[in-house]
C-alpha positions as CSV (number, residue, x, y, z in Angstrom):
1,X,178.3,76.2,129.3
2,X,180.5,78.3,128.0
3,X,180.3,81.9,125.7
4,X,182.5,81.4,122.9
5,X,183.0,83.7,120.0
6,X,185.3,83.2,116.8
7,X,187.0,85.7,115.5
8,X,188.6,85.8,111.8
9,X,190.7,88.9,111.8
10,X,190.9,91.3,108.4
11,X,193.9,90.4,106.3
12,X,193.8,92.2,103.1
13,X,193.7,95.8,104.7
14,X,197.4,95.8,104.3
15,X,197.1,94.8,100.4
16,X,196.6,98.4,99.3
17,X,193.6,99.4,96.7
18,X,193.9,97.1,93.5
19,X,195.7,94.1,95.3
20,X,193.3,94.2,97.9
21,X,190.1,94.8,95.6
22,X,191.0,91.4,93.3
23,X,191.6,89.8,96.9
24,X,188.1,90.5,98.3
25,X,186.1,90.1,94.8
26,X,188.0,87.6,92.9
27,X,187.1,84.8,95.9
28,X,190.3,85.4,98.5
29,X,187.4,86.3,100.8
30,X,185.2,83.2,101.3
31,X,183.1,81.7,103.7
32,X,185.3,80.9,107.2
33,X,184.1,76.8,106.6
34,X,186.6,75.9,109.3
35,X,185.4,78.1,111.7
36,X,181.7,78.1,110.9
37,X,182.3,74.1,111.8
38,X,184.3,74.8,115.1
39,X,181.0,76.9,116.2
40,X,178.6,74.0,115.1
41,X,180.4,71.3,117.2
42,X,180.3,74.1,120.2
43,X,176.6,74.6,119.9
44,X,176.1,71.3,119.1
45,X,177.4,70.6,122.8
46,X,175.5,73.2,124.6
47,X,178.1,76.6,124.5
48,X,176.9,80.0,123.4
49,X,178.5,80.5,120.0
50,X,179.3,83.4,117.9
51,X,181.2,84.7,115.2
52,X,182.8,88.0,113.9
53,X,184.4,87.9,110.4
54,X,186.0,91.0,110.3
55,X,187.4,90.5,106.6
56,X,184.2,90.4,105.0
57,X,183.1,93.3,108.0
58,X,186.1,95.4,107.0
59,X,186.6,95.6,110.5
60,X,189.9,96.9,111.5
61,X,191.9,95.9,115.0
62,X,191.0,98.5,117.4
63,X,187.4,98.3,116.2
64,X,187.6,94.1,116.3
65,X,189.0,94.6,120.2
66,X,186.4,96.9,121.4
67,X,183.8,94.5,119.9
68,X,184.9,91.5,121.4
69,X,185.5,93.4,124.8
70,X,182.3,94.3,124.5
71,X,180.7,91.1,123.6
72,X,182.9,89.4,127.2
73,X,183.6,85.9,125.9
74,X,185.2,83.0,127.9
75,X,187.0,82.5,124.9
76,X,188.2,83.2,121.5
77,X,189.1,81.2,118.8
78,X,191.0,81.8,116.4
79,X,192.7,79.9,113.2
80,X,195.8,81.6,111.7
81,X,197.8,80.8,108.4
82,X,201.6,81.0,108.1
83,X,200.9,84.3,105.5
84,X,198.8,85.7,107.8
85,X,199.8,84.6,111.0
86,X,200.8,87.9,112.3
87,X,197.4,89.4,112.2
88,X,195.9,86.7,114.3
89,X,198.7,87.5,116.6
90,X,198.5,91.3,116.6
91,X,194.8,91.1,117.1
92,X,195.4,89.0,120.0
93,X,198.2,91.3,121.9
94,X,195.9,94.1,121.3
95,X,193.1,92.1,123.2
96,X,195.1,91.3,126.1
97,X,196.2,94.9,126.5
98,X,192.3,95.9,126.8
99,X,191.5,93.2,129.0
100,X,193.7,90.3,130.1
101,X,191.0,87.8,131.1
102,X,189.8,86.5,128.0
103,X,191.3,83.4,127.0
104,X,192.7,83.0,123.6
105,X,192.4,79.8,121.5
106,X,194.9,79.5,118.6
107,X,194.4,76.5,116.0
108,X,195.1,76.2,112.0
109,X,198.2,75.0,109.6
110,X,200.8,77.5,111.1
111,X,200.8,76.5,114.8
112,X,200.4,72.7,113.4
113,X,203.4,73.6,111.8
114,X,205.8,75.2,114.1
115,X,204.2,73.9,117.6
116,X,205.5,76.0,120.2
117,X,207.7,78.6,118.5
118,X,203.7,79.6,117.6
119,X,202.8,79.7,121.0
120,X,203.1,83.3,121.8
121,X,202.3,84.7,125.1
122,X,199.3,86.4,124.0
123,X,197.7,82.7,123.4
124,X,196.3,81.0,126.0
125,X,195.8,77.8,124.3
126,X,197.2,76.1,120.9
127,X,196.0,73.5,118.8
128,X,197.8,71.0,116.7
129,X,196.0,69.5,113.9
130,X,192.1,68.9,113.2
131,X,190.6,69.6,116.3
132,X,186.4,68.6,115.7
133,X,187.4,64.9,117.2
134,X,188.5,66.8,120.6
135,X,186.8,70.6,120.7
136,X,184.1,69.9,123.1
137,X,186.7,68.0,125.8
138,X,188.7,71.0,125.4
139,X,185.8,73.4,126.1
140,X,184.7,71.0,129.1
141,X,188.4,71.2,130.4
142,X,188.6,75.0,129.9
143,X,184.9,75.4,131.3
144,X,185.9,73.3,134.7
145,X,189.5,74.8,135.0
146,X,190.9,71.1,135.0
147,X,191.9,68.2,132.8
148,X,193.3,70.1,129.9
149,X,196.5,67.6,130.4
150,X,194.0,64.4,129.3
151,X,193.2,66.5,125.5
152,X,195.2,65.9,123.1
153,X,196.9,68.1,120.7
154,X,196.5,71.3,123.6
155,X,199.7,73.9,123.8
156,X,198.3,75.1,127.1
157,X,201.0,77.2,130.2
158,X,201.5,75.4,133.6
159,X,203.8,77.6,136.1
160,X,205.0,79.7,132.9
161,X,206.1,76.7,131.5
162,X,204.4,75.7,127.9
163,X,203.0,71.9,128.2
164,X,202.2,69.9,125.2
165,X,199.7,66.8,125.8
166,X,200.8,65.1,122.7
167,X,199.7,64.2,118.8
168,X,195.7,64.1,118.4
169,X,193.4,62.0,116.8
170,X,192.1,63.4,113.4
171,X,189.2,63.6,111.9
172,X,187.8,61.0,109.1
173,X,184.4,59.8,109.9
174,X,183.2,63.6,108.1
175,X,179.5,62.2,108.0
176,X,179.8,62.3,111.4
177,X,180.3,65.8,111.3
178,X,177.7,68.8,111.8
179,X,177.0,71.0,108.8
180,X,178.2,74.4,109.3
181,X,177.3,76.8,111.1
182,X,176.4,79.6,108.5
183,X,173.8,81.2,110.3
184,X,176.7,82.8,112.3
185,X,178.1,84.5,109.2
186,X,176.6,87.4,107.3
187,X,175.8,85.9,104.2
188,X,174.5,88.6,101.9
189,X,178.3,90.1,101.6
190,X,180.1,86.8,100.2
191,X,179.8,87.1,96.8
192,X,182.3,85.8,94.3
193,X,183.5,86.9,90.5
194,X,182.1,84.5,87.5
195,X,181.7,84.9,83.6
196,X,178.3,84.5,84.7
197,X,178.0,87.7,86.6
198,X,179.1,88.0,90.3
199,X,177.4,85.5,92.7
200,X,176.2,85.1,96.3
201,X,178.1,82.0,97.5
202,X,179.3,79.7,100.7
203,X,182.0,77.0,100.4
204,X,181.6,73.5,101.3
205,X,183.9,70.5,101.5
206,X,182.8,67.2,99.9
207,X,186.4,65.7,101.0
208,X,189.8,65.7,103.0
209,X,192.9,65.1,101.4
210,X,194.9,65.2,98.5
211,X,197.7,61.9,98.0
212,X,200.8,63.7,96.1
213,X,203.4,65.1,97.7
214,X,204.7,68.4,96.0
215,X,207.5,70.2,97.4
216,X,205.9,73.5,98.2
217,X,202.8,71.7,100.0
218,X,203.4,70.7,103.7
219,X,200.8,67.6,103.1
220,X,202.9,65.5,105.1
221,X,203.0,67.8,107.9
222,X,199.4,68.2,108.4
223,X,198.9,64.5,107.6
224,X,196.5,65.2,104.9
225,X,197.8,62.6,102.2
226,X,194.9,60.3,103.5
227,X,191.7,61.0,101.9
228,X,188.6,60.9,103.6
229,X,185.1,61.5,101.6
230,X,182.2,62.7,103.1
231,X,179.2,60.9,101.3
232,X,177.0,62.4,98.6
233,X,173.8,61.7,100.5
234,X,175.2,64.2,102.7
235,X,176.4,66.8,100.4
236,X,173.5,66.8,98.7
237,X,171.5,67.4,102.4
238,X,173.9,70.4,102.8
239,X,173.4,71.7,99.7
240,X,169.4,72.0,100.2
241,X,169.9,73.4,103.5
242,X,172.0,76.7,102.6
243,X,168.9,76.5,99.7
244,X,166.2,76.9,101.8
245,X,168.2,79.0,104.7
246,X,170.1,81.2,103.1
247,X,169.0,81.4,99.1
248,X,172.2,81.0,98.0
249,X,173.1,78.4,94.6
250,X,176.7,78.6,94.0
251,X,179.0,76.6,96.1
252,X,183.0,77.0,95.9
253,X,184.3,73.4,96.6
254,X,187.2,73.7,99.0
255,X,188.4,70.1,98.0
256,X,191.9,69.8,97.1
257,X,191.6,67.6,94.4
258,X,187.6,67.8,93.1
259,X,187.5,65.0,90.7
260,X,189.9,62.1,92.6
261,X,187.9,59.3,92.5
262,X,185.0,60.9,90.1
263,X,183.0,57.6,89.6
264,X,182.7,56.6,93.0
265,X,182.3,60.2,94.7
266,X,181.7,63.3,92.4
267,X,179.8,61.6,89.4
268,X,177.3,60.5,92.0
269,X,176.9,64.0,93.3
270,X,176.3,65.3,90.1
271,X,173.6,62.7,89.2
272,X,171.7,64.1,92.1
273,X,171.7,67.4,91.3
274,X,170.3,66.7,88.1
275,X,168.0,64.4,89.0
276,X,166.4,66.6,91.7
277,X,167.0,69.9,89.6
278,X,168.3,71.7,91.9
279,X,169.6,74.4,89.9
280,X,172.9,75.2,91.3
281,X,176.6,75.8,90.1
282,X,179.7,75.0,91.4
283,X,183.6,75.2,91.4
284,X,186.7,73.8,92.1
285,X,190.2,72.4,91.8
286,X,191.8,69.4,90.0
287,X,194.3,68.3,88.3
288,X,194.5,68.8,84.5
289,X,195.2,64.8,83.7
290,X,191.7,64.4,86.2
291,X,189.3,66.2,83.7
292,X,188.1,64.2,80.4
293,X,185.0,65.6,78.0
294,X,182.7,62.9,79.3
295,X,182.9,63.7,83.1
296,X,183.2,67.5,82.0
297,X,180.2,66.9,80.2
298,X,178.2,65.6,83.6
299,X,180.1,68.3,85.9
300,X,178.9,71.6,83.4
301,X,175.3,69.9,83.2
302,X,174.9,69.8,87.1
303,X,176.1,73.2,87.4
304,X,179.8,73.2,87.0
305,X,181.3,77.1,85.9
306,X,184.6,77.4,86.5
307,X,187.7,74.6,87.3
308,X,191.2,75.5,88.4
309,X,194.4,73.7,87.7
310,X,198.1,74.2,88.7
311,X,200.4,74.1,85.8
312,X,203.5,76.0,87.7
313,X,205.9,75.8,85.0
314,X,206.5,73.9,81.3
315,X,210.0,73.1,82.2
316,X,210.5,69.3,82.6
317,X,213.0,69.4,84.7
318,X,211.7,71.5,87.2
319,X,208.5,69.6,87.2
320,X,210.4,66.7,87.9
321,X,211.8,68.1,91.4
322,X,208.7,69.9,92.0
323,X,207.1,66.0,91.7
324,X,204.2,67.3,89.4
325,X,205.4,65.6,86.2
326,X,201.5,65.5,84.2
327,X,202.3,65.8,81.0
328,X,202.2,69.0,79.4
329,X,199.6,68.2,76.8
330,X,196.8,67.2,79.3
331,X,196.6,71.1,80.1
332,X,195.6,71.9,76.6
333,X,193.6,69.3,76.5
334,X,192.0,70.3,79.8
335,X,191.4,73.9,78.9
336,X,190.3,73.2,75.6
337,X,187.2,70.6,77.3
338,X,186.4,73.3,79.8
339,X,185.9,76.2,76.5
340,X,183.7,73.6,74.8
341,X,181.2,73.3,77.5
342,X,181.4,77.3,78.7
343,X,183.6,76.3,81.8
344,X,186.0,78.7,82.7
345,X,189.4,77.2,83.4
346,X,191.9,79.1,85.7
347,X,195.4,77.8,84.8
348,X,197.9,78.3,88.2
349,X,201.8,79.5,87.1
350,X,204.4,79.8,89.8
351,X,207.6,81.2,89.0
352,X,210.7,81.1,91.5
353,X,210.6,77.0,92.0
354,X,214.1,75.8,92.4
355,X,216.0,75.8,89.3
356,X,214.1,79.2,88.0
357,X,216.1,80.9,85.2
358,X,214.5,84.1,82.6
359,X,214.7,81.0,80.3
360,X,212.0,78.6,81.9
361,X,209.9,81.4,82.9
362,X,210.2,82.5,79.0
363,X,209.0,79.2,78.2
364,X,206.1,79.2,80.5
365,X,204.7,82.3,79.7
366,X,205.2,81.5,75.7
367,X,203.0,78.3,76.3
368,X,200.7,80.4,78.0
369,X,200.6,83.3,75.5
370,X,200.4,80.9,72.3
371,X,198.2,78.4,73.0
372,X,195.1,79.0,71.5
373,X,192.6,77.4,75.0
374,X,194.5,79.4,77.1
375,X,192.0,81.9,78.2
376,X,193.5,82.9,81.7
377,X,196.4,82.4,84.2
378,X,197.4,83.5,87.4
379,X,201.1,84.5,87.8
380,X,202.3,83.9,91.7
381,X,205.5,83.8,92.8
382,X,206.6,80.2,95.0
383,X,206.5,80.8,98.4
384,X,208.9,78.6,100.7
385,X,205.6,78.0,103.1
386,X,207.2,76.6,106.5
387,X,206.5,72.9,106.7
388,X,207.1,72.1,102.8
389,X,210.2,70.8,101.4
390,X,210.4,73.7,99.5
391,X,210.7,75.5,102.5
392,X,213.8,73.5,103.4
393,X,215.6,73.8,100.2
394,X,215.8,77.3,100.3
395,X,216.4,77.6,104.1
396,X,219.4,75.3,103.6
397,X,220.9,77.2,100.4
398,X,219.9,74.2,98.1
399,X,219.1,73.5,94.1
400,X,220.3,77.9,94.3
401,X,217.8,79.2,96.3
402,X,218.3,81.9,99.2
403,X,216.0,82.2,101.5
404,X,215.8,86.3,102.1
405,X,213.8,85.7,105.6
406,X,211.7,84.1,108.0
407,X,209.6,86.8,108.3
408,X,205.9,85.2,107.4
409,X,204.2,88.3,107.2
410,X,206.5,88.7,104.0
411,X,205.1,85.3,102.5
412,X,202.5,86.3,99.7
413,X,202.8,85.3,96.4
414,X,202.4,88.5,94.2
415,X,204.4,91.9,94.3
416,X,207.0,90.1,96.7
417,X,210.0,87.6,97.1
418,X,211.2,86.2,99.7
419,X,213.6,84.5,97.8
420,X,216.7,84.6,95.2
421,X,216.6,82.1,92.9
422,X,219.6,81.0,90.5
423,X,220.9,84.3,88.5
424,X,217.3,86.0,89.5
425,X,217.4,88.2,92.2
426,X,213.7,88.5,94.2
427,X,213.3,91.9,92.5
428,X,213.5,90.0,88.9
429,X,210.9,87.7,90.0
430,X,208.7,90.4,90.8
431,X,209.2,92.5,87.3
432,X,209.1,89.0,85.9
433,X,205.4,88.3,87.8
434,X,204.6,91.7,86.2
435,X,205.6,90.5,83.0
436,X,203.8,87.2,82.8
437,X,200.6,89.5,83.7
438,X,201.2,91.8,81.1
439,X,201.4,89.5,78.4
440,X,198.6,87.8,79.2
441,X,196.1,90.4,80.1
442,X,197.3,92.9,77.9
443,X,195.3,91.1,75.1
444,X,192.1,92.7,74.1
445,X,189.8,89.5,73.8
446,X,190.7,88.7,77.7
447,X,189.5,92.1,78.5
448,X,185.8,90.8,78.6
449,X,186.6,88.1,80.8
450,X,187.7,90.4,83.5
451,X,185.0,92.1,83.4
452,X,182.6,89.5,83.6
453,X,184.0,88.7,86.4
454,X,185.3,91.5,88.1
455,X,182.5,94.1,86.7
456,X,183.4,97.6,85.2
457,X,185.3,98.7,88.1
458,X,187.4,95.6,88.3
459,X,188.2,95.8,84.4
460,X,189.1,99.7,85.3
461,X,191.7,98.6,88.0
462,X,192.7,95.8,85.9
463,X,193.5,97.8,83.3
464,X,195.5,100.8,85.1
465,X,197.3,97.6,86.8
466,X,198.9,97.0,83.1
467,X,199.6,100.0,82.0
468,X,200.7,101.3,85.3
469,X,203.7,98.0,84.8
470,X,204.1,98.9,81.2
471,X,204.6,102.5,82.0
472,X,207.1,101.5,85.2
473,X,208.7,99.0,82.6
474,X,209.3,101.8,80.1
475,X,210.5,104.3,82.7
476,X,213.2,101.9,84.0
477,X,214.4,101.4,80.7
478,X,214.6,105.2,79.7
479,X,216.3,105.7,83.0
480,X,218.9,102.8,82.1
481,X,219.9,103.9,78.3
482,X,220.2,107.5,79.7
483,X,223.0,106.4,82.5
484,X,224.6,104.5,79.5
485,X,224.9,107.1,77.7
486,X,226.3,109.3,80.6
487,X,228.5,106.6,81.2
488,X,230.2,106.5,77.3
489,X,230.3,110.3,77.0
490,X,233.6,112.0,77.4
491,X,234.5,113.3,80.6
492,X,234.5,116.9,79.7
493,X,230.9,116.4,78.4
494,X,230.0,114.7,81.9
């Protein structure tokens, strides 16, 4: 037996006051699922699990290392992100500093990604891929100090040399799966922003996989274009036990794609939540064409609040590399079924997708502005994640993207570019992000939606976000007609 802890390091310390503030409370900050899963399968085979989420602790590095120091695991897992990579990295060079004998564990989409340029010396072990089919061989191999070589998927050092023991096996019996371990996690501090007041919550998955294969998702990478479903027996059995342990009623639905095959997966789950009034709400993602009134009608009436949707951009063309080509009137459509039955529906915009120009992103953000079911949007900039074909287009100069850097850290979607785009420079696409948010939640009758979900102080911040943009907007342009002038008066007036 082993004593294993998990360690999520804090990632929005480094977001500054407002940015960081929507991160936490807006749901950035949810439930560590994936890890909270790795520590059930350990338990589940005899190891002494813990884990310390030190983004919902607010627990800063030097803090997190004297902790786990303190705490003297055998190991420490960790799961890392391409955006947020580097934290997971720093946290582990700091721990090797303060003592070198704990073994590091890395796993998640980033190392999946990039293998062994991920494998950085402060790691004792990688992981490639979904890992629940072979984490308790690996912790037996680790525990005996032989037969690492026979697990698949391991990044592991032999002689200073980095070994690889090949492509895994994933994952797609879930009902085979242990429910999470949320006992591990301090559940009175997730709580998540709704127009029905802010809520305790946990996240859940009900299914794997999503089958389309947009350009700035590395789906074929991480070979999740397969679906796999869990079934609703079991969901339902999940549901009652975070009930009964933990009091809490809202679930955030990590599927990628919550109503692919409604009638044979979510209608049934839905059913049983009514049936066994189990008062509980829920949320998700979708696509716009995958929401009609009538399975609205079933989702909102088993406890469905709020549904999010990626619209990107209005420009056909650009929809067409991009591979998302719905058609445009479906998200009308979609937002106007969510109003009727009080859902809210969060419409996704991303601006800087290969052939960008002020033009498209004029048209997006007149759709957006003028059409009357529009009630929100989020406005993020594309990021070129590593893995994605979007990734490769701008790394190779293609369609007129420029890829600025390779610097992950620098990958986040708002208030930053890492790329030129066309005649738009990355500093246009951030006043142009500003913009977009201006003009949407500059309008009085979106204010109350903010703060419903945000409360008071989150309206506040929202609103000193605007008119701190407005005021920088205003500013620059004072600044600009006063060097014209300068410019056109004659030299002896200069």
């Amino acid at each position: 037996m082993m004593k294993i802890l998990v360690v999520y390091p804090r990632w929005t310390g480094s977001y500054g006051l407002i940015s960081g503030y929507f991160a936490r409370k807006s749901g950035g900050v949810i439930p560590p699922l994936n890890l909270a899963l790795i520590a059930a399968i350990a338990r589940q085979g005899g190891h002494d699990v813990s884990i310390i989420d030190a983004e919902i602790l607010r627990i800063d590095e030097d803090d997190l290392v004297n902790m786990v120091v303190e705490k003297q695991p055998d190991i420490v897992a960790m799961t890392g992100t391409s955006p947020f990579f580097h934290t997971v990295k720093s946290f582990a060079e700091s721990l090797k500093k303060v003592d070198s004998s704990i073994k590091t564990l890395i796993g998640g989409q980033h190392i999946t990604i990039d293998g062994d340029k991920a494998f950085f010396d402060c790691f004792d072990y990688g992981y490639n891929g979904e890992c629940e089919d072979q984490l308790l061989s690996f912790f037996d191999a680790v525990d005996k100090g032989k037969g690492i070589e026979k697990v698949k998927g391991v990044f592991y050092r032999h002689n200073n040399k980095i070994h690889y023991t090949g492509p895994n096996v994933y994952q797609r019996q879930l009902d085979e799966l242990p429910f999470p371990a949320r006992d591990l996690l301090p559940y009175d501090k997730y709580k998540i922003g709704t127009l029905h007041g802010r809520k305790n919550f946990t996240s859940i998955q009900s299914m794997r996989g999503c089958p389309w294969h947009c350009i700035f998702c590395a789906s074929d990478k991480l070979n999740t274009t397969a679906v796999s479903k869990r079934s609703p027996e079991s969901i339902i059995e999940e549901m009652k036990q975070v009930i009964d342990n933990f009091g809490v009623r809202h679930f955030f639905v990590v599927d990628d794609v919550l109503t692919l095959y409604f009638d044979q997966h979510q209608k049934i789950i839905c059913e049983y939540i009514i049936q066994e009034k189990m008062n509980v709400t829920f949320e998700g993602s979708t696509r716009s064409n995958l929401i009609d009134e009538k399975n609205v009608a079933l989702m909102a009436e088993a406890g469905l609040i709020r549904l999010s949707f990626g619209l990107e951009t209005v420009d056909s063309e650009m929809r067409k590399t991009m591979r998302k080509q719905v058609p445009l009137k479906w998200y009308s459509q979609a937002n106007k079924i969510l109003n009727t039955y009080n859902v809210e529906a969060s419409n996704s915009v991303m601006i800087g997708l290969p052939g960008e120009t002020r033009t498209t992103i004029k048209k997006t953000l007149d759709f957006l502005e003028n059409d009357p079911y529009v009630k929100q949007a989020n406005f993020a900039i594309a990021v070129p994640y590593p893995g994605t074909e979007f990734h490769t287009i701008a790394a190779e100069g293609k369609q007129g993207m420029e890829l600025l850097t390779d610097d992950f850290s620098e990958y986040r979607r708002y208030g930053t570019s890492v790329t030129n785009v066309g005649d738009l420079s990355s500093t246009d696409l951030v006043e142009l992000q500003n913009e977009g948010f201006v003009s949407v939640y500059s309008k009085p009758h979106r204010w109350a939606h903010v703060i419903k979900k945000n409360g008071w102080f989150g309206g506040f911040l929202m609103l000193m976000r605007v008119l701190r943009i407005i005021l920088q907007k205003n500013l620059k342009m004072i600044k600009k007609v006063k060097f014209t002038s300068t410019q056109t008066r004659p030299k002896e007036f200069v």
